[in-house]
ROZA-633927 format. One record per residue: x, y, z of N, C-alpha, C in turn. Coordinates in steps of 0.05 Angstrom, whole numbers, padded with zeros to 5 digits, always signed. Example, Ala and Ser with C-alpha at 12.3 -4.5 7.8 and 13.67 -1.06 7.14 Angstrom:
BEGIN
+00264-00114+00156+00246-00090+00156+00264-00066+00156;+00257-00045+00142+00273-00021+00143+00258+00001+00157;
***
This chain:
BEGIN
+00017-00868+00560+00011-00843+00573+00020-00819+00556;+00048-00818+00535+00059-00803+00528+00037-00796+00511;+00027-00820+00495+00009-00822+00462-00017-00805+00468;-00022-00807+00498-00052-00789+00494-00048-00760+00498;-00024-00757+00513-00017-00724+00519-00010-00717+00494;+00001-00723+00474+00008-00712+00454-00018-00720+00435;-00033-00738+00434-00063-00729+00423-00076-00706+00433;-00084-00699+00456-00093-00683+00466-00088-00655+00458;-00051-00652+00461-00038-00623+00450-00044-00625+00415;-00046-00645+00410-00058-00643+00372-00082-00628+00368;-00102-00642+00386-00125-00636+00378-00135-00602+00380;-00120-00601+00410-00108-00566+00409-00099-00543+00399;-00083-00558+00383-00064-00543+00368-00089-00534+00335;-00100-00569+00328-00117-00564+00296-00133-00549+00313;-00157-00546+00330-00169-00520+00343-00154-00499+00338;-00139-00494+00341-00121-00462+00342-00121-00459+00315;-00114-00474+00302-00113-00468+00267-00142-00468+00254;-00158-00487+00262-00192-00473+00254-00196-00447+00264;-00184-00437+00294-00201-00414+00300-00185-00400+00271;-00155-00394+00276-00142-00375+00264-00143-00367+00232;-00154-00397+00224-00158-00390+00191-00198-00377+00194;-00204-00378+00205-00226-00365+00211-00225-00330+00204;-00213-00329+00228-00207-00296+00238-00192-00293+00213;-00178-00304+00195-00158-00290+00170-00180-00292+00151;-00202-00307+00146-00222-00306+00130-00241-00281+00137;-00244-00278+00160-00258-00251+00169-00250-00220+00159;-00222-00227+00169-00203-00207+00162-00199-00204+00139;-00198-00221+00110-00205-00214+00089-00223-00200+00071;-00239-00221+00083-00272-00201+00085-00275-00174+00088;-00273-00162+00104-00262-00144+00119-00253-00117+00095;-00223-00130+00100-00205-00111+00083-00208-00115+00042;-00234-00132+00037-00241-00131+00013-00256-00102+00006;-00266-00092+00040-00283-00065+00030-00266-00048+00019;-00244-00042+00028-00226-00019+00025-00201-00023-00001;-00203-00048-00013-00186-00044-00028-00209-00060-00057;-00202-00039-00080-00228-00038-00100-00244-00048-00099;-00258-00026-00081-00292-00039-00078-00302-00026-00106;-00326-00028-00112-00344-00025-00133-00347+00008-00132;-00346+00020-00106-00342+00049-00110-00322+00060-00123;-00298+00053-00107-00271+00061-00126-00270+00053-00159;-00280+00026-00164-00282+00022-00195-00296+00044-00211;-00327+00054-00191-00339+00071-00212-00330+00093-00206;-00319+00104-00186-00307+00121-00194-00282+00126-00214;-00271+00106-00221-00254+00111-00237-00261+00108-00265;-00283+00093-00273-00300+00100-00292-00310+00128-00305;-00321+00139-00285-00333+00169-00283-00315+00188-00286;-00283+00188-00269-00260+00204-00275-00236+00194-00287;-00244+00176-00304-00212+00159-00322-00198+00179-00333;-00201+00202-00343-00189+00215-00353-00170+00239-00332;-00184+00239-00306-00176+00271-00291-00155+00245-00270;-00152+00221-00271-00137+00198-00256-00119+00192-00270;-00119+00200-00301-00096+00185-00322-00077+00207-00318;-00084+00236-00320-00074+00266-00324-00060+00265-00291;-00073+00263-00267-00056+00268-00244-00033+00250-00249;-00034+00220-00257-00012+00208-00259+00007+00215-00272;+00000+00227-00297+00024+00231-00316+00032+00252-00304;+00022+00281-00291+00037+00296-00281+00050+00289-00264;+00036+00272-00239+00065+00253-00222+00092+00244-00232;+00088+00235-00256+00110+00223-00270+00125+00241-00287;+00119+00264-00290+00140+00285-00298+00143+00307-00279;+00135+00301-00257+00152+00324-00229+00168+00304-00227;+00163+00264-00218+00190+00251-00218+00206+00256-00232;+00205+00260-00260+00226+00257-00279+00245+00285-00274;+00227+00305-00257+00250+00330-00257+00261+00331-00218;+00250+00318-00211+00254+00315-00178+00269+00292-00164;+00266+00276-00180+00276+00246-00165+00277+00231-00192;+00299+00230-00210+00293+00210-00233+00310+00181-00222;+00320+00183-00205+00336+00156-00188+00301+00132-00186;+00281+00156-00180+00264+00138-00167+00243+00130-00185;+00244+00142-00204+00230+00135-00235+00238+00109-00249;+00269+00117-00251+00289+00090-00256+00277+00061-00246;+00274+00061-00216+00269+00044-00198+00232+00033-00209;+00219+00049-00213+00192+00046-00221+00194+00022-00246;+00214+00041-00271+00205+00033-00291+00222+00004-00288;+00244-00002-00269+00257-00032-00266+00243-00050-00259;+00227-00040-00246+00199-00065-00224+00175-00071-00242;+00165-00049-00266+00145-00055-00277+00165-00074-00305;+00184-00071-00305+00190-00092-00328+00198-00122-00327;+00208-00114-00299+00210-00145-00276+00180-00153-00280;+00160-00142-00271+00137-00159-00280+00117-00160-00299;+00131-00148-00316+00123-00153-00347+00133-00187-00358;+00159-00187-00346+00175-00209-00356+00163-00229-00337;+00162-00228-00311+00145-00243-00302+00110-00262-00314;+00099-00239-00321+00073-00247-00326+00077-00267-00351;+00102-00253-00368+00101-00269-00399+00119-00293-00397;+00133-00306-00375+00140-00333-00368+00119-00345-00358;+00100-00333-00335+00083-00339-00331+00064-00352-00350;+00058-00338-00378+00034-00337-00392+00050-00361-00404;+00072-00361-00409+00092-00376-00425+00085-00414-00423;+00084-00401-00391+00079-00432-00381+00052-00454-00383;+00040-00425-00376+00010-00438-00378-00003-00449-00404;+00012-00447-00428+00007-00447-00456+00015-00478-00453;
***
């Protein structure tokens, strides 16, 4: 009696996980529009230069406004600098 109730709650449960990996595939879908879609690429094509210039000015109001938080930038992009090249390291 135990063996079929607990089949039963199985078969329930993998249902719940087909619906849910569903809806997360949807939801990817989804949120593929808004993060670099083909618009944002060409546009950054078309303005690479007026997108390189706002950044660097970002990065020298940090350097006179918040250099604590520049610090913190340039620690995380070297963390995964070193990351990618163990990474690459490995794959070789």
């Amino acid at each position: 009696m135990d063996i079929i109730l607990l089949q039963i709650e199985n078969s329930k449960l993998k249902n719940t996980i087909k619906e849910l990996e569903e809806k997360l595939k949807e939801s990817e879908e989804k949120n593929k529009k808004y993060t670099n879609s083909e618009a944002h690429k060409e546009y950054y094509q078309a303005h690479k230069e007026e997108v390189k210039a706002k950044g660097k000015t970002y990065l020298q109001k940090l350097k006179i406004e918040d250099p604590e938080k520049l610090k913190s930038y340039w620690k995380k992009a070297n963390e995964k600098r070193k990351l990618k090249k163990i990474e690459n390291n490995n794959v070789i």
